[in-house]
C-alpha atoms as a printed R data frame, in Angstrom:
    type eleno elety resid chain resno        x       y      z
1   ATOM     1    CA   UNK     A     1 -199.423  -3.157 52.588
2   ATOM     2    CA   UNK     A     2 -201.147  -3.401 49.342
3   ATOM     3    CA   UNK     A     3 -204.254  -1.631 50.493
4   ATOM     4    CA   UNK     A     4 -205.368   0.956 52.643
5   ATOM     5    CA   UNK     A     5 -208.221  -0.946 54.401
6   ATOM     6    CA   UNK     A     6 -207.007  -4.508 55.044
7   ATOM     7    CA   UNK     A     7 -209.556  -7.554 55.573
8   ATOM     8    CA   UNK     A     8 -207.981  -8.911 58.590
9   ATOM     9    CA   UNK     A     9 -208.640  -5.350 60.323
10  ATOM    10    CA   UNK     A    10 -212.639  -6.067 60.135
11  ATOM    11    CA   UNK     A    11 -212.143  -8.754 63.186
12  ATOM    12    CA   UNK     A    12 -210.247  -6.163 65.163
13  ATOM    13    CA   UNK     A    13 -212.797  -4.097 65.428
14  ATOM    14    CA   UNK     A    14 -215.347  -7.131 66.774
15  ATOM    15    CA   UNK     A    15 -212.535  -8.408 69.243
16  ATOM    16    CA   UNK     A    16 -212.678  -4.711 71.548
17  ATOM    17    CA   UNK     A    17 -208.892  -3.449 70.450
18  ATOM    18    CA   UNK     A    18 -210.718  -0.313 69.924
19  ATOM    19    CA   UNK     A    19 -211.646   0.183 73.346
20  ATOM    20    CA   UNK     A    20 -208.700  -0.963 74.504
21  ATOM    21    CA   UNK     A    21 -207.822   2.882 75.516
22  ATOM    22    CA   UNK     A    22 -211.247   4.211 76.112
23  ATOM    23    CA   UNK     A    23 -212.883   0.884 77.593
24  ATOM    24    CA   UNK     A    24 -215.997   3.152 79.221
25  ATOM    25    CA   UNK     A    25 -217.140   4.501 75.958
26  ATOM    26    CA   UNK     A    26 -216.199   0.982 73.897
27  ATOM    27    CA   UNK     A    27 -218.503  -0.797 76.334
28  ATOM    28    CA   UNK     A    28 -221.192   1.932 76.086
29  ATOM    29    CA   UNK     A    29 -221.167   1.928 72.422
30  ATOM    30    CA   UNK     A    30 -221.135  -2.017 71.944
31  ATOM    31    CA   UNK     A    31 -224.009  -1.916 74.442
32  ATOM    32    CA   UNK     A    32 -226.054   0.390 72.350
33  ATOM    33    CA   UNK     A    33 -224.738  -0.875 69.147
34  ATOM    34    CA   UNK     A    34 -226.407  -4.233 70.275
35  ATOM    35    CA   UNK     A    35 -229.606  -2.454 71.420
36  ATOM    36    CA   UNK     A    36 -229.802  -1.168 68.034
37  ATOM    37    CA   UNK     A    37 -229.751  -4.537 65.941
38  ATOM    38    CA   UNK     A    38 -231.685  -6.641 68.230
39  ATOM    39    CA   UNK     A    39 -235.097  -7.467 67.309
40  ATOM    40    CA   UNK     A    40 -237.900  -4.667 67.942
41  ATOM    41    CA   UNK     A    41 -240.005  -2.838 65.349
42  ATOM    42    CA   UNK     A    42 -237.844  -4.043 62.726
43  ATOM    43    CA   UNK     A    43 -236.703  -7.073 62.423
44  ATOM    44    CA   UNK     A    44 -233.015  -8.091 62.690
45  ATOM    45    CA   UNK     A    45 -233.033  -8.875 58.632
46  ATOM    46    CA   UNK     A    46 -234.421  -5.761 57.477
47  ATOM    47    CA   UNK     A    47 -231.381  -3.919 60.290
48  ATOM    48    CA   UNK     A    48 -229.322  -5.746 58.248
49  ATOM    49    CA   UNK     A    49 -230.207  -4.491 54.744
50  ATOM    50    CA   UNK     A    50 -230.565  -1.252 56.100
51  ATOM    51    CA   UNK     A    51 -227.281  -1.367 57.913
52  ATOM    52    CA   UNK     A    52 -226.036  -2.587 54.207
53  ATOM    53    CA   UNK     A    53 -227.213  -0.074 52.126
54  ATOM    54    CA   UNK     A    54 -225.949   2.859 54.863
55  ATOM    55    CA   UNK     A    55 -222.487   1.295 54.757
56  ATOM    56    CA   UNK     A    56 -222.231   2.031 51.002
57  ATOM    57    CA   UNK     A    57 -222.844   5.530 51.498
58  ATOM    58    CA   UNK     A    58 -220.631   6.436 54.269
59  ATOM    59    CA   UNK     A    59 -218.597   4.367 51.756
60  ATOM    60    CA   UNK     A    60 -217.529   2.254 54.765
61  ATOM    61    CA   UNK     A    61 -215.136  -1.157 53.408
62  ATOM    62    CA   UNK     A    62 -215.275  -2.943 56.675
63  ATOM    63    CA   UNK     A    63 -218.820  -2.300 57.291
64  ATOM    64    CA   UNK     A    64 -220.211  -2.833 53.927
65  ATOM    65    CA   UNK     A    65 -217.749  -6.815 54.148
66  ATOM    66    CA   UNK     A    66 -219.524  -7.208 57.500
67  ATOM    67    CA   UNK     A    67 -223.387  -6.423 56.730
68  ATOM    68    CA   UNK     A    68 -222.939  -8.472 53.082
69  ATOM    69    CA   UNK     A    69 -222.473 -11.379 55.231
70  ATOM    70    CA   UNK     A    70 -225.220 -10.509 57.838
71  ATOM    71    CA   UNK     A    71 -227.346 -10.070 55.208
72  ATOM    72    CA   UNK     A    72 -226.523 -13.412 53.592
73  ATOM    73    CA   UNK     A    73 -226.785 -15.599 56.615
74  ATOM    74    CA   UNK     A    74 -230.197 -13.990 57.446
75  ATOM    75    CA   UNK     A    75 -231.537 -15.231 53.689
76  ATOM    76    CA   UNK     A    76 -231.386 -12.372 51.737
77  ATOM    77    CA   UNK     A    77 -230.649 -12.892 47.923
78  ATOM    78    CA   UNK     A    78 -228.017 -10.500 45.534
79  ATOM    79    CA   UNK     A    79 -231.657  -8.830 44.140
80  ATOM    80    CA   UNK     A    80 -232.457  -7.920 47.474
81  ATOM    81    CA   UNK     A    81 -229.435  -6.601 48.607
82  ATOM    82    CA   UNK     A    82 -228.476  -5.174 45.193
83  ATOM    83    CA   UNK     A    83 -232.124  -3.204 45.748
84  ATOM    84    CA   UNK     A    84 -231.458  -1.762 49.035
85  ATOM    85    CA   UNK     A    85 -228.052  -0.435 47.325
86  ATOM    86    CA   UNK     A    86 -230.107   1.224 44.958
87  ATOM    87    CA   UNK     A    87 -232.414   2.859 47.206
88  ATOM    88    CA   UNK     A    88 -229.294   4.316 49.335
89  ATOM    89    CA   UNK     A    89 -227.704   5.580 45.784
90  ATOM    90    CA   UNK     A    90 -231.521   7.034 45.080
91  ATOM    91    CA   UNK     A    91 -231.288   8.793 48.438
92  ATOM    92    CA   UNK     A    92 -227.972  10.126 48.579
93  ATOM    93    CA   UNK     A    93 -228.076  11.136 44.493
94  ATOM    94    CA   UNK     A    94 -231.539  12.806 45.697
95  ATOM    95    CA   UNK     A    95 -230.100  14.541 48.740
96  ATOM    96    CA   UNK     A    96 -226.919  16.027 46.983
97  ATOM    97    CA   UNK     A    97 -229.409  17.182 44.125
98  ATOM    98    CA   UNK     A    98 -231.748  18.640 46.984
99  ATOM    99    CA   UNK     A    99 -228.336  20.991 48.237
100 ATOM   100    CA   UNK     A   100 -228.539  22.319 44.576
101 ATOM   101    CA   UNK     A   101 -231.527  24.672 45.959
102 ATOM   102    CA   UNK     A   102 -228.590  26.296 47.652
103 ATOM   103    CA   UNK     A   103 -226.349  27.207 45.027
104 ATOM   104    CA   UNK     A   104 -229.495  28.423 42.588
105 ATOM   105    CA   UNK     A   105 -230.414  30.505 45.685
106 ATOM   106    CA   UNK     A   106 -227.274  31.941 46.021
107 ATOM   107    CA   UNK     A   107 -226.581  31.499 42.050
108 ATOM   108    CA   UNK     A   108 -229.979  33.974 41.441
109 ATOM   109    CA   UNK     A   109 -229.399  36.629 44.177
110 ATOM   110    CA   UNK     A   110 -225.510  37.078 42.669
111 ATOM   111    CA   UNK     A   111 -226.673  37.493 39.091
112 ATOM   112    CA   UNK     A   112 -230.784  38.198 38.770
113 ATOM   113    CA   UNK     A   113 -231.138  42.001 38.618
């Protein structure tokens, strides 16, 4: 094995083997799963960039090799997914400066007199 996450594993996933030992929940979660990217309020493209740009920051291999594709075959360009990249980096960047509040709190109560 020359890699932890191997390509082949992505189809496993689609083909059920994980709810081959817990085939209540699988079927649950594939049911809601498809709930989730079906057309409604948004549309099935902009799930798609959205799913994209969530994949890279759960930092997710399979997912991020699966929603490039989706993304492709629904029309969107490299700029477009390249931007919705960005705006996940922007969030999470923003969210992990947003936990500094914390430490300052906790920095100024341990060392303002």
């Amino acid at each position: 094995m020359n890699n932890y996450f191997e390509k082949e594993d992505l189809s496993k996933f689609g083909s059920g083997i994980i709810g081959e030992d817990a085939s209540l929940l699988w079927n649950k979660f594939i049911e809601y799963y498809g709930e989730v990217f079906a057309e409604g309020a948004l549309t099935a493209r902009e799930k798609a960039l959205i799913a994209l740009a969530v994949a890279h920051t759960v930092q997710c291999p399979y997912c991020i090799d699966s929603y490039t594709h989706t993304a492709l075959n629904f029309g969107c360009d490299q700029d477009q997914i390249m931007e919705a990249i960005h705006v996940a980096a922007a969030i999470k960047a923003g969210a992990t400066l947003a936990f500094g509040v914390q430490s300052k709190n906790i920095s100024d109560k341990l060392t303002i007199k």
